[in-house]
C-alpha positions as CSV (number, residue, x, y, z in Angstrom):
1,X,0.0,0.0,0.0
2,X,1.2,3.2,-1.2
3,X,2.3,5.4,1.5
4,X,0.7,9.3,1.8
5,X,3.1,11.7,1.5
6,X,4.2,14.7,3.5
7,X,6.1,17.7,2.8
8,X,8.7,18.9,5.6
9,X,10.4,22.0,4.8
10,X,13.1,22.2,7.7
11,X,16.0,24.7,7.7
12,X,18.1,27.7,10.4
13,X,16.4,30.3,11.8
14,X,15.9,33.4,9.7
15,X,16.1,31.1,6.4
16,X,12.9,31.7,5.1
17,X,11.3,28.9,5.7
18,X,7.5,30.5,7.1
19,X,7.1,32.2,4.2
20,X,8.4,29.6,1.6
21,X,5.9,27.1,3.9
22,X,2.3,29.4,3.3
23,X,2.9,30.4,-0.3
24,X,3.8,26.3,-1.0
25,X,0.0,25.6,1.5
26,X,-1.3,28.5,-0.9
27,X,-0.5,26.9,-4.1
28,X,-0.9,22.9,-3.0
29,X,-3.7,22.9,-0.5
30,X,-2.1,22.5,2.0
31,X,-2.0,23.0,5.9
32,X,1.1,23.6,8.3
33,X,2.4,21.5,11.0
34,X,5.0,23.5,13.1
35,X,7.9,21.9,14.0
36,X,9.3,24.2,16.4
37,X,10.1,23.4,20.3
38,X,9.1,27.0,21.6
39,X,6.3,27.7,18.8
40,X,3.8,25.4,21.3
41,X,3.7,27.3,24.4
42,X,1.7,30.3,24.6
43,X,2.5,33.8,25.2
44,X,5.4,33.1,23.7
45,X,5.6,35.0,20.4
46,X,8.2,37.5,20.1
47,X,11.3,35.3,21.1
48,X,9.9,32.6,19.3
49,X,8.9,34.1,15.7
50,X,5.8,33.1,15.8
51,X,3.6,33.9,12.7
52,X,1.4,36.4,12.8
53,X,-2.2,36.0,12.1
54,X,-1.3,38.2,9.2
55,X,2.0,36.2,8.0
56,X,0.1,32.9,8.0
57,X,-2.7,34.8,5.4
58,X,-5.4,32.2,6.1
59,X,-3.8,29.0,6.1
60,X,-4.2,26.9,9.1
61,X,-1.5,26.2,11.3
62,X,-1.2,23.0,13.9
63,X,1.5,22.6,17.1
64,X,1.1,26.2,17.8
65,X,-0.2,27.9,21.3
66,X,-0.9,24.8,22.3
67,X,0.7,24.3,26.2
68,X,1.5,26.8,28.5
69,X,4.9,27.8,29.4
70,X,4.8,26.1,32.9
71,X,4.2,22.7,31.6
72,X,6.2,20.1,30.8
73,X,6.3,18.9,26.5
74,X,8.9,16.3,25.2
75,X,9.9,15.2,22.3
76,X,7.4,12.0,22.5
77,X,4.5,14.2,23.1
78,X,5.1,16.4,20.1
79,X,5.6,13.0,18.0
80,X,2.1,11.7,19.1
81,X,-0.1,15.4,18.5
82,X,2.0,16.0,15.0
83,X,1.2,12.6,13.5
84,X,-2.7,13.5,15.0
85,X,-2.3,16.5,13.3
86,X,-1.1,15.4,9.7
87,X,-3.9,12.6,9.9
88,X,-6.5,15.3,10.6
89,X,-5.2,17.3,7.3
90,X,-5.0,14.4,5.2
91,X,-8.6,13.2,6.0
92,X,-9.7,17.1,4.4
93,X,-7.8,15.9,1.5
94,X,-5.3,18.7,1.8
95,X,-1.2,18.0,1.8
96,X,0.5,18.2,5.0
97,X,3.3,21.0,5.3
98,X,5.5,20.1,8.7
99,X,7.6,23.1,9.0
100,X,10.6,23.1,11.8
101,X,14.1,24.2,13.0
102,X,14.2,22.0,15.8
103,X,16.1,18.9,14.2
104,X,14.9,16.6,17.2
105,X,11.4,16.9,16.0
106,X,12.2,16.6,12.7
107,X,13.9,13.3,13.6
108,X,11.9,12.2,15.3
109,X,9.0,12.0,12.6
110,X,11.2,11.4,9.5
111,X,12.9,8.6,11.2
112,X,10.3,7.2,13.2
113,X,12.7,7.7,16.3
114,X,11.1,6.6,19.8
115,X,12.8,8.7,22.4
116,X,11.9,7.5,25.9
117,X,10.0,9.2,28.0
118,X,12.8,10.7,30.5
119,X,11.3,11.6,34.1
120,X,13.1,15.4,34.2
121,X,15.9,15.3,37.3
122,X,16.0,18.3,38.9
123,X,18.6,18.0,41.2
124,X,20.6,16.3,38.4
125,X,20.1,19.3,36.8
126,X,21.0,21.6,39.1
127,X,24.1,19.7,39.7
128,X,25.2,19.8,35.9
129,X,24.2,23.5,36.5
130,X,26.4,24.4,39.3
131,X,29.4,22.4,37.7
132,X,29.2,24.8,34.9
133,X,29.2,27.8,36.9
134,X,32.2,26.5,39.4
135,X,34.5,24.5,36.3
136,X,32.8,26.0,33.0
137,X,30.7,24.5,30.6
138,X,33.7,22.7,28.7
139,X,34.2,19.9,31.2
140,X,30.6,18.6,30.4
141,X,31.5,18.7,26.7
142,X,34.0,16.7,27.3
143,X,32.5,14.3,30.2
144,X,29.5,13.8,27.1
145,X,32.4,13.4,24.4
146,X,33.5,10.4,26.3
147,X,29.4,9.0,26.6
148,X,28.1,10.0,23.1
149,X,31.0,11.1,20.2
150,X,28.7,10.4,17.3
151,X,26.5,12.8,19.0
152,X,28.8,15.6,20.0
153,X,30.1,16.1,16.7
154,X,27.3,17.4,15.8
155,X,27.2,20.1,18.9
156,X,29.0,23.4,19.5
157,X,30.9,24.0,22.2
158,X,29.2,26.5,23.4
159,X,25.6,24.5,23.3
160,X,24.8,24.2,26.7
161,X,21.1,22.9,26.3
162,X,22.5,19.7,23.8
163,X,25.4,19.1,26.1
164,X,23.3,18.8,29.1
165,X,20.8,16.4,26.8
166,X,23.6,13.8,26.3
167,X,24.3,13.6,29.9
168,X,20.7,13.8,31.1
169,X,19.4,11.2,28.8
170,X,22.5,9.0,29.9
171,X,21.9,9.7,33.5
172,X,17.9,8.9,33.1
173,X,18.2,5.5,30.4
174,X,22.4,3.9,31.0
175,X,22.0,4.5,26.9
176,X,23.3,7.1,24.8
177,X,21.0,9.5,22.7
178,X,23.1,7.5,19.7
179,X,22.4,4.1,20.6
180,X,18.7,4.7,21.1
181,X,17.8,6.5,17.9
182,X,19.8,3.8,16.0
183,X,17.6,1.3,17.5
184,X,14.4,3.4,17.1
185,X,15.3,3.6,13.0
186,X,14.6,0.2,12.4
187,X,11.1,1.0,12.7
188,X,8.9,2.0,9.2
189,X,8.1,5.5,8.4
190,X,3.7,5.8,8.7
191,X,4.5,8.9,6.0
192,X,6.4,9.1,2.7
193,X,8.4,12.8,4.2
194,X,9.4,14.7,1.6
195,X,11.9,16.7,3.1
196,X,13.5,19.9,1.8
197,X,16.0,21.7,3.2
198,X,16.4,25.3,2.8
199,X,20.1,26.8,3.1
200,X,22.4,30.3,2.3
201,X,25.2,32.2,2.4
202,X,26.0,32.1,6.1
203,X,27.2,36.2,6.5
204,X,23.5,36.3,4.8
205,X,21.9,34.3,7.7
206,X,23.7,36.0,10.1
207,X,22.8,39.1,8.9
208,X,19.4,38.5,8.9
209,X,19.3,37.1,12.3
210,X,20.9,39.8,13.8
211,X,18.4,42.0,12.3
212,X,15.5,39.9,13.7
213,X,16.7,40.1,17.1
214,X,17.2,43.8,16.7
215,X,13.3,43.6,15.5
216,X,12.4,41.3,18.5
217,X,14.0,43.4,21.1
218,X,11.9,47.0,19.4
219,X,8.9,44.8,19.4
220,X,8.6,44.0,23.0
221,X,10.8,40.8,23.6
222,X,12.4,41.8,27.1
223,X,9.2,42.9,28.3
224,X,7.1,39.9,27.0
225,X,10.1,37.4,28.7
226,X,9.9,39.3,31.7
227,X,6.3,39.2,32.4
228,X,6.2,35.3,31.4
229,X,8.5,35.2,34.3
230,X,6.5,37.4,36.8
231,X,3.6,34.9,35.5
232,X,4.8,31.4,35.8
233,X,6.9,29.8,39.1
234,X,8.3,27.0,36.8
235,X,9.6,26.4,33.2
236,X,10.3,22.5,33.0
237,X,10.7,22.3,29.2
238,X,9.7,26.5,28.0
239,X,12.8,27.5,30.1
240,X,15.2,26.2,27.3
241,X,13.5,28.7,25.2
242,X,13.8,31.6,27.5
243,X,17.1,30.8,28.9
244,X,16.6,31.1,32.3
């Protein structure tokens, strides 16, 4: 039986892809799936680019505003509501547009990867947390080098949210983030993903991302993180978003 196929369009920030995604819906019938990890929680919209009810110029969009900031989303979850949500497009007969630049997501549909569901650790946490502020973030990388190489290749240095990952899904499973996704990709695809992925001159993208922070920051974005803040007493997954 012939598979149904889905388009993912999956790219940086700043590269174009929101707009590329609703003039492609526009011309195909389609309807967006977000694939972004801060696009779900409300009240988020300035730090997270979220399209505008204007931007999105009628189409529908799915995985958007759909949590609030104080609860907790993973990875499993969003697998679970996106597949719901490409079903629910391809029973209207229109063509399923998953649009993301959060490559576990992506993964995680494409390749039919099961992450476990990983009770969060606080303490753990704040452990890793307060070893970064007393010996620096660099003696993690290298403490997650030594669990997960094929994974830290892929990582910067400097990516303190990816770093921590590795060692917190060590800590939680005695697997690495490596072994469990191979395992996961024996499973069959449900969709036939189409995936496209958008790229450009880096000094471009840069450029344009600094001028969208410079946009974010006029339009509000320390105000609206500081009042999310005031708001909420705990981020357990939104916090990677806001940083704090």
């Amino acid at each position: 039986m012939e598979k149904e196929k889905v388009i993912v369009i999956c790219g940086p920030t700043a590269s174009g892809k929101t707009a590329l995604s609703i003039e492609l819906a526009k011309k195909l019938n389609g309807e967006i799936v977000s694939c972004d990890s801060m696009q779900i929680y409300k009240e988020m919209n300035i730090g997270t680019a979220k399209p505008t009810k204007e931007e999105m110029q009628g189409i529908k969009h799915y995985m958007i505003d759909i949590i609030s900031p104080d609860e907790r989303y993973s990875v499993a979850d969003y697998k679970k509501d996106a597949k719901k949500a490409i079903k629910e497009i391809l029973s209207k007969g229109k063509v399923p547009i998953v649009v993301g630049g959060t490559g576990l997501y992506v993964d995680s549909l494409i390749y039919e990867i099961d992450y476990p569901e990983i009770e969060f650790d606080e303490k753990y946490r704040q452990e890793l947390e307060q070893e970064v502020e007393e010996k620096g973030l660099n003696v993690l990388y290298e403490r997650a080098k030594k669990i997960d190489e094929e994974a830290i290749k892929k990582i910067s240095q400097n990516d303190k949210k990816r770093i921590l990952r590795i060692l917190e899904i060590y800590h939680a499973t005695g697997k690495n983030k490596t072994e469990q996704e191979k395992e996961s990709r024996k499973n069959e695809p449900e969709f036939d993903y189409r995936v496209f992925a958008l790229n450009m001159d880096r000094e471009k993208l840069y450029e344009r991302i600094n001028k969208r922070v410079d946009i974010m920051i006029e339009n509000g974005l320390i105000e609206e993180v500081e009042n999310i803040y005031k708001k909420y007493k705990k981020f357990p997954t939104a916090m990677q978003g806001l940083r704090i």
